[in-house]
Legacy VTK file of the C-alpha trace (Angstrom):
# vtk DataFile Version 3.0
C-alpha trace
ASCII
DATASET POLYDATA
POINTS 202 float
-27.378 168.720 85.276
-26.143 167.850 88.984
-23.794 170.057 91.361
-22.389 173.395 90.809
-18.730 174.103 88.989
-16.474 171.576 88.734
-18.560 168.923 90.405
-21.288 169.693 87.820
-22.292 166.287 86.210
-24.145 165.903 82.983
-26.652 163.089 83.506
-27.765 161.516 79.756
-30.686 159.083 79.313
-31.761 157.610 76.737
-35.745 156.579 76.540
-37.761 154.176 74.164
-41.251 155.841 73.951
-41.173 158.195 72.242
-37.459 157.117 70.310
-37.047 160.517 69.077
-38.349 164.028 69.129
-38.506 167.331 67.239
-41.368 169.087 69.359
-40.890 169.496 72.853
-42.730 171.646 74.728
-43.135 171.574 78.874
-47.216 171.765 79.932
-48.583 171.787 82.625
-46.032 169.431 84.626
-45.234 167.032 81.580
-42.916 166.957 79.015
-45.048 166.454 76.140
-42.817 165.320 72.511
-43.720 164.716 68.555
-41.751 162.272 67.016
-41.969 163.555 63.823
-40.087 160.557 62.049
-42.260 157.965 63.280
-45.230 159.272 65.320
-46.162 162.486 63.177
-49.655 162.556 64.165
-49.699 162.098 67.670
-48.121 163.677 70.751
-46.609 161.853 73.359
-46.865 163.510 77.416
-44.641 162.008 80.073
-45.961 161.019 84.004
-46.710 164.145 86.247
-43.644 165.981 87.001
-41.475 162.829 85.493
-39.669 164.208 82.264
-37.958 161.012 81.183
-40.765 158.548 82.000
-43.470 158.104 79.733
-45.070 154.953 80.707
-46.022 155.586 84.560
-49.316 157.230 85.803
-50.370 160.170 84.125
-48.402 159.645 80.690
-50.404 159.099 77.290
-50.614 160.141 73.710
-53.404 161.481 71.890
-53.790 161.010 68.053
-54.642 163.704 65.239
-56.079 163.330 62.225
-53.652 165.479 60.953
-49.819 165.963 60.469
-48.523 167.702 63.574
-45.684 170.309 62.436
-45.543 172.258 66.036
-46.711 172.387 69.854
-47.235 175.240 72.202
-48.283 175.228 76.046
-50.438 178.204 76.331
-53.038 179.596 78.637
-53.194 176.067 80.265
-54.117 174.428 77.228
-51.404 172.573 74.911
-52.262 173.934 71.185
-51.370 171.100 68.314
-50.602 173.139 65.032
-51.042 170.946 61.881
-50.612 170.933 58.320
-54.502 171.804 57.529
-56.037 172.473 61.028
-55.138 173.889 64.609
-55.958 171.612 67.500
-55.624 171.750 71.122
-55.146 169.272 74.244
-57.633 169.978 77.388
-57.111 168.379 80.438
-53.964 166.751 80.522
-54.074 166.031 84.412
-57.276 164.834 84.608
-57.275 161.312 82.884
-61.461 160.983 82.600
-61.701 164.229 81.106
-58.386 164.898 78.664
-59.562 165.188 75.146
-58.303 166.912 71.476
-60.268 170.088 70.793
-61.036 171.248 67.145
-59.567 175.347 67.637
-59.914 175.328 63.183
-60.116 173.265 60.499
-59.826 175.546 57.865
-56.067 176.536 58.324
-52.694 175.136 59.319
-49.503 176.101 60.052
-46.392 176.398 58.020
-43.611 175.479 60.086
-43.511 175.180 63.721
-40.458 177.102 64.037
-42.587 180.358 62.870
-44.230 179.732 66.426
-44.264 182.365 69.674
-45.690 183.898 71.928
-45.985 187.865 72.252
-48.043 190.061 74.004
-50.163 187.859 75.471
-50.914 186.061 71.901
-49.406 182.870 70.172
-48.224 184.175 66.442
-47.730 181.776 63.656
-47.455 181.699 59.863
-50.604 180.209 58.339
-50.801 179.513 54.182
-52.642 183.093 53.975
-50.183 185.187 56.761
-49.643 185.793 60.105
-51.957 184.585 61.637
-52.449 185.493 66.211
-54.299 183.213 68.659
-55.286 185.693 71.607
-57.233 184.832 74.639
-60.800 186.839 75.107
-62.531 187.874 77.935
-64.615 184.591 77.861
-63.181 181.864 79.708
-61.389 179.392 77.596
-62.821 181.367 74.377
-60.056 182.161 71.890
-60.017 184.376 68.063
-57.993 184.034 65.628
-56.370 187.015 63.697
-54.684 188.089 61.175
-51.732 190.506 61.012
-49.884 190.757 57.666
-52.296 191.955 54.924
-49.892 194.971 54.614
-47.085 192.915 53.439
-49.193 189.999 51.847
-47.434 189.977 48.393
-44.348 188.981 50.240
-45.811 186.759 52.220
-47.563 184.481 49.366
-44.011 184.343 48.046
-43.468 182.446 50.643
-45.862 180.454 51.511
-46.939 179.201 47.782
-43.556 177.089 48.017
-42.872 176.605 51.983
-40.514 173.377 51.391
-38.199 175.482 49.689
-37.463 177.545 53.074
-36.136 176.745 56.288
-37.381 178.901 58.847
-36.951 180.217 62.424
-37.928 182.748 64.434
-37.662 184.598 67.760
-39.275 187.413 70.037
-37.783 191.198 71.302
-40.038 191.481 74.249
-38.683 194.812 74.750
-39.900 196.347 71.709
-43.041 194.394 71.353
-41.385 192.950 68.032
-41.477 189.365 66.231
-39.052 188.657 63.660
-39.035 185.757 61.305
-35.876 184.232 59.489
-36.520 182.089 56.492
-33.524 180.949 53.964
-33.752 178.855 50.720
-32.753 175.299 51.818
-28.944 174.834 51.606
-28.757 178.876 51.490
-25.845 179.962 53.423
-26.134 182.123 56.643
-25.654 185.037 54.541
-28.339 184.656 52.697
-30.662 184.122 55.614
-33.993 186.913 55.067
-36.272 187.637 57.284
-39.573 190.109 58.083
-39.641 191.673 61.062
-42.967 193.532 63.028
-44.929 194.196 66.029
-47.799 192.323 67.166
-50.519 195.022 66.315
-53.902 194.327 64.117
-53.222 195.910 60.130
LINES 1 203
202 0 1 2 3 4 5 6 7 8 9 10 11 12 13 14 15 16 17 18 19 20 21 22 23 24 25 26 27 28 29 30 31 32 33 34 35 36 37 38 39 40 41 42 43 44 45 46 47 48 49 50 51 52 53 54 55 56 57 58 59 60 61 62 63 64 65 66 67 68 69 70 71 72 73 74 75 76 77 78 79 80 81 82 83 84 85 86 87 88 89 90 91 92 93 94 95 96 97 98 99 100 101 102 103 104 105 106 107 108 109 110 111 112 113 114 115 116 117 118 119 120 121 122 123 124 125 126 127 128 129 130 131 132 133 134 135 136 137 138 139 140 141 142 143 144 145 146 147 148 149 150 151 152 153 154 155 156 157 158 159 160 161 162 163 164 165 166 167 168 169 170 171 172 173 174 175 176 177 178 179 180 181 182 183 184 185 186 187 188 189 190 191 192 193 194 195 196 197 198 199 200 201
């Protein structure tokens, strides 16, 4: 977007590589896209500070061996959430060093819309829960945590049959508080559920 009232101008432009995206997630001065459709394993990262170009210096892709269903920029490290395992991407500006870092291999994540950050930690919903990825003291060290054994009979509901849901979710920052809205697919608004809680260990 260019200029200010009515001189504003909408600029549109289309790109090849990647030819479509449902992840897109600004880190660490590049754009960085899943193309879920075509590309569901591998995330795309455009040039340094170049949104729309993705074949100049300092663009790539790295490959999973995994289906990606989310990204997040956080703590200077782009985590890749997966169907079966949690990834991240080190080193994006430094093109000798950038590499895919196991974070787990023995959990996923649902849906990538269940993704944000509160308090400091990244909250998701994992096939056992809520799970949290906080930062510890140690430099680049990371746990992972869960937060929903309380409510875990409601939560199994859900996640024994995940495709039947489509799900979203947002942050209060104000009152500390995640909230998650799931609905059956083809459920009307008024249907839409959801669970709502604060980021604290059960």
């Amino acid at each position: 977007i260019e200029g200010t009232g009515g001189s504003k101008v909408w600029r549109y432009e289309e790109i090849s590589t990647p030819s479509s995206g449902q992840f897109i997630e600004i880190h660490d001065q590049h754009l960085c896209i899943v193309d879920t459709n075509n590309n569901p394993s591998t995330v795309f990262y455009s040039a340094t500070n170049a949104d729309t170009d993705f074949t100049s210096t300092g663009s790539g892709s790295a490959t999973v061996n995994d289906t990606i269903v989310g990204i997040k920029s956080f703590r200077n490290e782009l985590y890749i959430f997966c169907e079966r395992s949690i990834k991240k991407l080190v080193n994006i500006n430094n093109p000798a060093q950038i590499s895919i870092i196991d974070v787990t291999e023995d959990l996923g994540c649902i849906s990538g819309y269940t993704i944000q950050e509160l308090g400091g930690d990244l909250i998701f919903l994992s096939q056992d829960g809520f799970r949290t990825i906080a930062g510890t003291e140690r430099i680049g060290d990371i746990e992972l945590g869960t937060v929903s054994k309380k409510i875990q009979p409601l939560i199994t509901s859900i996640t024994n049959s995940p495709s039947d849901y489509i799900f979203n979710s947002t942050v209060i920052k104000n009152k500390d508080q995640y909230r998650l809205y799931y609905t059956t697919s083809g459920g009307s608004a008024i249907n839409q559920k959801g669970i709502i809680g604060t980021l604290r260990a059960d």
